[in-house]
C-alpha positions in Angstrom: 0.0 0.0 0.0 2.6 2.6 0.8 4.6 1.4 -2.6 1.2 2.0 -4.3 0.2 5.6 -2.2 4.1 7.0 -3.3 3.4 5.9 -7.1 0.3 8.3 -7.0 1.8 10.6 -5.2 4.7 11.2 -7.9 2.3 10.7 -11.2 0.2 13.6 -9.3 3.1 15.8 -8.1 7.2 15.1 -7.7 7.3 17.1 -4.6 4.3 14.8 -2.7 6.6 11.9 -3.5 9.3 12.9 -1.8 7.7 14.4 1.0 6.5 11.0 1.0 9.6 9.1 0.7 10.6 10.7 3.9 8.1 10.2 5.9 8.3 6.5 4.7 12.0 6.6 5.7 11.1 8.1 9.2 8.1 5.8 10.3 10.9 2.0 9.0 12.9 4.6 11.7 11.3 5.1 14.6 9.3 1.6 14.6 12.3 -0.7 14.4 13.6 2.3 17.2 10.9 0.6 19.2 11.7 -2.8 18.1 15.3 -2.7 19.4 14.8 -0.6 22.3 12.0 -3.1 23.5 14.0 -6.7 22.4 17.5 -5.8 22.0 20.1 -4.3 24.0 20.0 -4.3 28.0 17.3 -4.9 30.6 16.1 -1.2 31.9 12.7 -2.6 33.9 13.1 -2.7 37.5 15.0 -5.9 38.6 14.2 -5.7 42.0 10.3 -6.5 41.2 9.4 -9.8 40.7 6.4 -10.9 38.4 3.8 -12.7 40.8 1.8 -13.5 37.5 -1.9 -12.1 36.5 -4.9 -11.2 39.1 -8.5 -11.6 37.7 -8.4 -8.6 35.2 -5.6 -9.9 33.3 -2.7 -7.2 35.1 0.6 -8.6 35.8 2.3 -7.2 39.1 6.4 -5.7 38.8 8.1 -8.4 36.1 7.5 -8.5 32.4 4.3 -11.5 31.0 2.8 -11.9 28.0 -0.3 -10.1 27.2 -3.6 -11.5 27.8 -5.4 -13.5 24.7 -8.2 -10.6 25.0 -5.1 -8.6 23.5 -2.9 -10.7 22.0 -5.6 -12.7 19.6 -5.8 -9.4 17.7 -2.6 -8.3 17.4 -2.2 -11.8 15.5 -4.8 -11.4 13.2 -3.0 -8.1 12.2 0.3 -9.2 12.0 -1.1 -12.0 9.8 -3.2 -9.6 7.3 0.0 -7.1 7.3 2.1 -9.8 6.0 0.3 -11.0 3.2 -2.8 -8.5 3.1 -0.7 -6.7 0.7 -0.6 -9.2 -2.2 -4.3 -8.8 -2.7 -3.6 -5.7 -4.1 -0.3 -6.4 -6.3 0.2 -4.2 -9.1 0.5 -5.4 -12.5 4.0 -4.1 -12.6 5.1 -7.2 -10.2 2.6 -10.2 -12.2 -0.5 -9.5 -10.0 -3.7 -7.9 -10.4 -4.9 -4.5 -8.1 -8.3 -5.7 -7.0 -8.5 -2.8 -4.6 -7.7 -0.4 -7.7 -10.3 -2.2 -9.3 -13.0 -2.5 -6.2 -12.8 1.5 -5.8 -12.4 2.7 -9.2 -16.2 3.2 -9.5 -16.0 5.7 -6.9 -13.1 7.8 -8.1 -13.7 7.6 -12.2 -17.4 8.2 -11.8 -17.2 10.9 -14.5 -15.9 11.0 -17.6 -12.5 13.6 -18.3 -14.0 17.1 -20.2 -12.1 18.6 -23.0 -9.0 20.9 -21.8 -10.7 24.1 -22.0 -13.6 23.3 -19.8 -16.4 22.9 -22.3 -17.9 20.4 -24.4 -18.3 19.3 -27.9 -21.8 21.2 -28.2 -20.4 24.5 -26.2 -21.6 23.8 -23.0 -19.9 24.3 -19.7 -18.1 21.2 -18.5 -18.7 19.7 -15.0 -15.9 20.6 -12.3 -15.1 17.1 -11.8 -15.0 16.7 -15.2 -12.0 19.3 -16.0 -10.1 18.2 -13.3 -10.6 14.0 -13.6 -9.1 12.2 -16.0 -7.1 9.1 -17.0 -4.2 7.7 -14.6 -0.9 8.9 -16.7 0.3 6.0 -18.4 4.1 4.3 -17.6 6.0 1.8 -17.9 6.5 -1.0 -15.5 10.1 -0.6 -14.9 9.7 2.8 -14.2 7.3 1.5 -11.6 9.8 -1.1 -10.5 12.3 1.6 -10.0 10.2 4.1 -8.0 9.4 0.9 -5.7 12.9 0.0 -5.2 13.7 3.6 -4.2 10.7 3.2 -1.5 12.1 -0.4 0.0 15.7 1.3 0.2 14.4 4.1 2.3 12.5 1.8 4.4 16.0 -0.2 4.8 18.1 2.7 5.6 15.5 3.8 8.4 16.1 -0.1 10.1 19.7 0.7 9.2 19.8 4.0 10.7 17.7 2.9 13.9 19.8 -0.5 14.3 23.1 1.5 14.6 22.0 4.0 16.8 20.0 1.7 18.9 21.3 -1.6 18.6 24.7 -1.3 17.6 26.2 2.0 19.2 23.9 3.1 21.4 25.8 5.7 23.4 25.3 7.5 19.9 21.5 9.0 20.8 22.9 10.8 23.5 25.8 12.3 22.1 23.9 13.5 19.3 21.8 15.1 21.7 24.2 16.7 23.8 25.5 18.1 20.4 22.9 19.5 19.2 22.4 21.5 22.6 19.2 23.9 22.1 17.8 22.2 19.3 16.9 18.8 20.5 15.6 20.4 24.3 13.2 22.2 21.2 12.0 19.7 19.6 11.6 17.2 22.3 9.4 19.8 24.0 7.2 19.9 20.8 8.6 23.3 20.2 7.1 24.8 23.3 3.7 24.9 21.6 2.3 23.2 25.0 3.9 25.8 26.9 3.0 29.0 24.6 -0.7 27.5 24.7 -1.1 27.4 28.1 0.9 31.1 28.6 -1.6 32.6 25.6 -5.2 31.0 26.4 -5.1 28.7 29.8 -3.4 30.9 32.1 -5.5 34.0 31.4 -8.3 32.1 31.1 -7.6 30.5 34.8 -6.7 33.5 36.6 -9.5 35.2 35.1 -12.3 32.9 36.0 -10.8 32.4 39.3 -9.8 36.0 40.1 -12.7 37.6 38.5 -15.6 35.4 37.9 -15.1 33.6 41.2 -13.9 35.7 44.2 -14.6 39.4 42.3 -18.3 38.6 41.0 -19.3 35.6 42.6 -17.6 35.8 46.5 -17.6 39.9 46.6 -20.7 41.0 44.6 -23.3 38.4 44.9 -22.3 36.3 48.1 -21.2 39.9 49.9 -24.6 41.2 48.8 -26.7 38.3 50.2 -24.3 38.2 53.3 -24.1 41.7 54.0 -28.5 42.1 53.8 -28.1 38.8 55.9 -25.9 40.9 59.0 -28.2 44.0 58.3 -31.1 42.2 59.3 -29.3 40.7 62.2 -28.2 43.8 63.5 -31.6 45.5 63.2 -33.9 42.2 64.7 -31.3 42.4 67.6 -31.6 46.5 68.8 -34.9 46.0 68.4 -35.4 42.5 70.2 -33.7 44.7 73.4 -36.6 47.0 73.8 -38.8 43.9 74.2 -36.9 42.7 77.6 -39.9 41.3 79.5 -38.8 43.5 82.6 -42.0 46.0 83.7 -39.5 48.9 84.8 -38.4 49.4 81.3 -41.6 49.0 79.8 -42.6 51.8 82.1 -39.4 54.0 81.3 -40.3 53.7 77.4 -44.0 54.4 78.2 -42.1 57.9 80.0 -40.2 58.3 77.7 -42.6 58.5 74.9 -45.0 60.0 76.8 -42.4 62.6 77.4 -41.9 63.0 73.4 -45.5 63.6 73.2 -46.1 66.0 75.5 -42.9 67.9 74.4 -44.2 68.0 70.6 -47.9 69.3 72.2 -46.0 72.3 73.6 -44.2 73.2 70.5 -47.2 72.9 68.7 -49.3 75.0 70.6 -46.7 77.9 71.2 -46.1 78.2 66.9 
C-alpha cells in the first residue's frame, strides 16, 4: 500500500513523493527504534520486582508477562493480514492484479474527463469534476519497478539507521543530543507549543475565572450582597429584640419616655 500511495503521489506531483519518501523513511525509523529498544540491548525494567503472575483482570504485578489473549488474539490477526494483506492488491508491474484499484475505481472515475478548455463538444460548460478527472498517466512498468525500489531502500536505511543508533552504538543517541544543545531540548518539548498554549489562552483564562468570575463577581458581589443584607437584618432584629426585655420597669421608662416626646411636641405645637 505505501509502494502504491508513493506511485500516485509522484504521477500527481514530484514534490508529494518525496515528502512521501521521507516520511516512509522516518516511520521503517522510529518503529524498528521501538523494536530494538524493546527486544535488543539491556534490561532497563526494575529488577528488584518480581512478576507474581496475572490477578483476575488480566494485570501482571512488577516483572515482564505476556499479554492477555483478549489482547494478544488481535494483534495476531493483524500481524497475519500485514504480511500477506498486501498481495491482494499487487500491481500489474510485479505479475499480479490490483483488486483494490479495481474495487474502488467506480468511486473515483465516476465521470468521464471534459475537454482541456472546460467545455464540451456542443459549447456547453463542463462539469468541475469533469476538467479536473481524467485518466491515470500512463508508464512503464520498470519505471514503476524503480520508484518501488527507491521506497524499499528508504525503508531499509530507516532499520539501518535505527539499528546502529540503537542496537549497535547506542551511546550514539545521547551524544547526538548533547550536540545539538538547544535544538533537541526544542523539539523534544514539541517546540514549546504546549507551553506557549497554556501562557496565551489557559493561564489568562484560569486566573480570570478564578480572580474575577469567582472571588470578584461571585464571592464579593453576589455572596457579599446576600451576606451583608443577611448581617443588616441581624443587627436590626437584635436592637430591636432589646426593647422587648420582658422586665415591667423598662416597659414603664419607654411608656415615659414617649410619653415625654408627646407632650414635648404638644407644647411646640401650641406655642407656633
Amino acid at each position: 500500500s505505501k509502494d502504491e500511495i508513493l506511485w500516485r503521489a509522484y504521477q500527481a506531483n514530484w514534490i508529494y513523493w518525496l515528502i512521501g519518501v521521507f516520511t516512509a523513511f522516518l516511520t521503517s525509523f522510529y518503529m524498528f527504534r521501538l523494536l530494538f529498544l524493546t527486544f535488543f540491548g539491556s534490561y532497563r525494567g526494575d529488577a528488584d520486582k518480581p512478576d507474581h503472575g496475572h490477578d483476575a483482570h488480566g494485570h501482571g504485578h512488577g516483572g515482564i508477562h505476556e499479554s492477555p489473549k483478549v489482547m494478544l488474539v488481535p494483534l495476531v490477526i493483524l500481524a497475519v493480514f500485514s504480511f500477506v494483506g498486501g498481495w491482494i492488491g499487487t500491481p500489474g508491474s510485479m505479475g499480479g492484479s490490483n483488486h483494490f484499484d479495481k474495487f474502488l475505481e467506480p468511486i473515483f472515475h465516476t465521470t468521464s474527463p471534459g475537454p482541456a478548455n472546460g467545455h464540451t463538444t456542443a459549447g456547453e460548460i463542463a462539469l468541475p469534476e469533469q476538467r479536473t478527472e481524467g485518466p491515470e498517466p500512463q508508464t512503464s512498468h520498470k519505471t514503476e519497478l524503480i520508484f518501488t525500489g527507491i521506497s524499499v531502500v528508504a525503508g531499509l536505511l530507516g532499520l539501518a539507521l535505527a539499528g546502529l543508533l540503537y542496537w549497535q552504538r547506542p551511546e550514539l543517541p545521547q551524544k547526538i543530543a548533547d550536540g545539538l544543545g538547544g535544538l533537541y531540548h526544542t523539539v523534544v518539548n514539541k517546540y514549546y507549543i504546549d507551553e506557549l498554549y497554556a501562557a496565551l489562552f489557559v493561564k489568562p483564562l484560569v486566573d480570570g475565572s478564578s480572580k474575577i468570575l469567582w472571588r470578584g463577581i461571585d464571592q464579593q458581589l453576589i455572596d457579599g450582597a446576600i451576606d451583608n443584607s443577611a448581617d443588616g437584618a441581624r443587627e436590626i432584629s437584635d436592637a430591636v429584640r432589646r426593647m422587648q426585655s420582658g422586665s415591667i420597669r423598662s416597659y414603664a421608662g419607654w411608656i415615659a419616655l414617649g410619653a415625654s416626646f408627646v407632650i414635648a411636641y404638644m407644647i411646640w405645637m401650641g406655642t407656633r
